[in-house]
N, C-alpha and C positions, 0 to 999 in steps of 0.2 A: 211379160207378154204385152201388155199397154204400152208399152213403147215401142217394138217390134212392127202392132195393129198401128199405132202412128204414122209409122214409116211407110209400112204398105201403101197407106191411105193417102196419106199426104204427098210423097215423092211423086208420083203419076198427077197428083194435082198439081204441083211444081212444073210438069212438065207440060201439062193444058196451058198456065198461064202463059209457057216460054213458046207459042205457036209458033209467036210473029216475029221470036227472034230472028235474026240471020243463022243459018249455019247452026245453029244450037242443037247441041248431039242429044238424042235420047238415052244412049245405051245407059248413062249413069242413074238415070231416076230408076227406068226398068232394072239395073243392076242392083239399087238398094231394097227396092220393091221385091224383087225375086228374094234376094238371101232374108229378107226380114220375114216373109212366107214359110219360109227352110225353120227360119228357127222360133214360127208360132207352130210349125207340125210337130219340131222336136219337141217344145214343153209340152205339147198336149200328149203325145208318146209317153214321156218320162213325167205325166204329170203326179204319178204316184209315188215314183221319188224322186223327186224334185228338191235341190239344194240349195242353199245359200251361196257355195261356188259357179253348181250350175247356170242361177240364175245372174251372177254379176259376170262369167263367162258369153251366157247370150247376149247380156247388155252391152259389155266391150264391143264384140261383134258388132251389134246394129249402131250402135255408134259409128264405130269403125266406117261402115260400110254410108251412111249418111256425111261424114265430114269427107269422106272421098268423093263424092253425087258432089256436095256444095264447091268445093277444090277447083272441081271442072267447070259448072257451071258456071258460078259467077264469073269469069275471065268474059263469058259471053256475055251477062247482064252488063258488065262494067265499058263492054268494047260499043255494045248498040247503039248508041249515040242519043238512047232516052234518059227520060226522068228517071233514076232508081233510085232507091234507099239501099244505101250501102249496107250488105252483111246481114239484112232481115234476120235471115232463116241462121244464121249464127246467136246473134241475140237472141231470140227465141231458145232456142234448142241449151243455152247457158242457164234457160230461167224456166224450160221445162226439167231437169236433167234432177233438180231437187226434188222434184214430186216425184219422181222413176226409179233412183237409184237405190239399189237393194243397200250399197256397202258404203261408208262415208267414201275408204279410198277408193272404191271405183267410182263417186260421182265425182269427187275432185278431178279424177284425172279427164273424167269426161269432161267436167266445163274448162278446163286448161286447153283442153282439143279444141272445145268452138271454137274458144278465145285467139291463141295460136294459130288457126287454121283461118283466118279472117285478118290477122296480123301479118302472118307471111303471104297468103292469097295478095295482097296490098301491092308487096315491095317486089312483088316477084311479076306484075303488070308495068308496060310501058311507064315513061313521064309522062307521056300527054294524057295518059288516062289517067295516070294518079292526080293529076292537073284537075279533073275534072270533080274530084269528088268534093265533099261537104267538107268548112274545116272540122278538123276534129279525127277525123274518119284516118286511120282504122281504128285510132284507142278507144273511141267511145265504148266500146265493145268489152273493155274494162271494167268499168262498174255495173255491167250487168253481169260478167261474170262473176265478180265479188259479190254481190249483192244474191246471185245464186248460189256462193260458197255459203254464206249465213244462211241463207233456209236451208240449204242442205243440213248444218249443224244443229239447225233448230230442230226440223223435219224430226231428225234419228237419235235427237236427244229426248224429243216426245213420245215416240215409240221405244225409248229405253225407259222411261219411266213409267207408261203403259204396262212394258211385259214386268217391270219390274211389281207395281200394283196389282195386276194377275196374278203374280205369283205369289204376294202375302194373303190375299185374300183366300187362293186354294189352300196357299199353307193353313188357315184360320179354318176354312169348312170341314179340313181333316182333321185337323185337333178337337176339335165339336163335335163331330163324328167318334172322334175316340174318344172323348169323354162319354157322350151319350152310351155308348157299347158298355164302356167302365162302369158308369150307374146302375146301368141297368144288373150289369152283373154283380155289383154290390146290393140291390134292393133284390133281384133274384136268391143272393147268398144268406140275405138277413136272414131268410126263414129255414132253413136249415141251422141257422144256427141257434135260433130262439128252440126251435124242434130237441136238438141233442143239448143244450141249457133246460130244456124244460124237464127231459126224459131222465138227465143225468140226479137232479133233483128230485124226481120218484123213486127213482133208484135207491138214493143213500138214503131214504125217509122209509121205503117198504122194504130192503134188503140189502142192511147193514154191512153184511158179509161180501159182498163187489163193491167193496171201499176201492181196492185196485181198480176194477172195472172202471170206476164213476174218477177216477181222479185222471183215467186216459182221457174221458170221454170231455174232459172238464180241459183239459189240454189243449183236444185239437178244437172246443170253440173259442179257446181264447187264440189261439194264433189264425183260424177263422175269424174272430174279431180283429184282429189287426191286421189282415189285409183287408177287411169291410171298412176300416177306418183310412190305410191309404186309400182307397179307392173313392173316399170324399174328396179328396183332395182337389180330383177333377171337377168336381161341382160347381165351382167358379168358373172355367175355361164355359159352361154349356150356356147357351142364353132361350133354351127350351122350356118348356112349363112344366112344370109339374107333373102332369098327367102323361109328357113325352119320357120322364125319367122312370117311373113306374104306370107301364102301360096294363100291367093286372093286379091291382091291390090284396085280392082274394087270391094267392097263389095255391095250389091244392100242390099237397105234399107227398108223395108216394109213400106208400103205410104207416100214415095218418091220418084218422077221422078229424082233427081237432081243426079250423078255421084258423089260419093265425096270420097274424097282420102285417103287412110290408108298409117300411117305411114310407110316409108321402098319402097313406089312404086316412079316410075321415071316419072310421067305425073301426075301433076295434072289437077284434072278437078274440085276441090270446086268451087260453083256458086258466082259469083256477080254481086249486086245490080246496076242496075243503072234504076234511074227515077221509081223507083215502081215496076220494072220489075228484071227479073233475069237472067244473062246471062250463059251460061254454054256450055261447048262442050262438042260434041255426042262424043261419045264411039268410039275408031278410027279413028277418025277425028279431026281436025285442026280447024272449023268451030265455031263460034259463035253462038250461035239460042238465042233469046230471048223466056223466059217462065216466066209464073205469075202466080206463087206457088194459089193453092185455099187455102182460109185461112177463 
């Protein structure tokens, strides 16, 4: 679209400076100006999906339609019998086209056009006018176009390491992200398992006879331990604090009065046994109370 608004802008001012020429046709500045208008309505149209095709398809065009303006033009600049600088607005447009162009190959072939199109413009004007120009003239036109190929390569070899740099770093905030999830759901899981570790333990101490019972229950906290121990694993991956991986140290347990402790908190309060009974302190307190789990 910055190249397009260029055109617009610029070719009608092309065509101010050319007042005093003789004979110097309008239609073509007005012709590049009109179609580069055409194709800022269509991106703004399609600017919702707007593609990488589409965008290096408008750009051909406003090319296009600019090195045909200059084509014509300059025959006149070159016949008037003033001071000119050969091929200006060629040079230029070789050493804007790096800063514009969405695709390496369409900026290439664009600076091949100025270039080219300033080369033949040349051979294809009388001798007495070719007589007249600078030496040099037209190849000088040469190494600005080279010299526009290499920004061009630089340009979109820095925007490939750009998007390339976006995209480890998203990859890094999601893995972070899933680690953080994973912790939590390992420090969520601890206490269910200290829970059915604790209970299984009452169990076989108060009622010998659910030795079956207490050896399920003994079961699935050990393979609840070992997904609680993969899920360390991610620990490393997180660069969070402490207090982001266990955000409730105090988790309260659905039909349990007992406090018990998640990995990462500074007080514990896990219960113990003495004499049948189960000691445990109150939540903000320093206190002992004795309680006997209903089982």
């Amino acid at each position: 679209m910055v190249a397009a608004a260029l055109n617009a802008v610029c070719m009608p001012g092309d065509l101010l400076l050319a007042r005093d020429i003789p004979d110097m046709p309008w239609y073509p500045a007005v012709m590049s100006a009109v179609v580069a208008v055409g194709l800022i309505v269509l991106l703004l149209v399609r600017r919702q999906r707007v593609t990488v095709r589409l965008g290096s398809s408008v750009f051909l065009i406003n090319t296009a339609t600019i090195l045909v303006a200059l084509w014509i033009t300059s025959r006149y600049w070159a016949s008037a019998g003033r001071p000119w600088t050969p091929f200006q607005a060629n040079k230029l447009g070789a050493l804007a086209v790096p800063l514009l162009a969405p695709e390496l190959g369409v900026g290439l072939v664009a600076i091949v056009g100025f270039a080219a199109t300033a080369i033949g413009r040349f051979y294809f004007l009388d001798s007495d006018i070719q007589r007249g120009f600078p030496v040099g003239e037209p190849w000088t036109v040469l190494p600005y176009a080279l010299f526009g190929g290499v920004l061009l390569v630089y340009r979109l070899r820095g925007l490939s390491l750009e998007r390339e740099m976006l995209r480890l770093h998203a990859e890094a905030a999601a893995a972070e992200q899933q680690a953080r999830v994973f912790l939590r759901l390992r420090d969520y899981a601890n206490t269910p398992i200290q829970t059915i570790a604790f209970t299984a333990r009452l169990i076989r101490q108060r009622s010998p006879d659910f030795g079956a019972l207490v050896d399920r229950l003994e079961r699935a906290a050990g393979r609840l331990t070992k997904l609680s121990r993969a899920l360390t694993r991610y620990q490393s991956k997180y660069k969070g604090s402490a207090n982001d991986e266990s955000p409730d140290s105090r988790v309260s347990v659905p039909g349990s009065r007992f406090p018990v402790r998640v990995p990462g908190s500074e007080r514990s309060s896990e219960p113990r046994t003495t004499n049948g009974q189960s000691e445990a302190r109150e939540p903000g307190t320093s206190q002992l109370v004795n309680r006997t789990p209903d089982l």
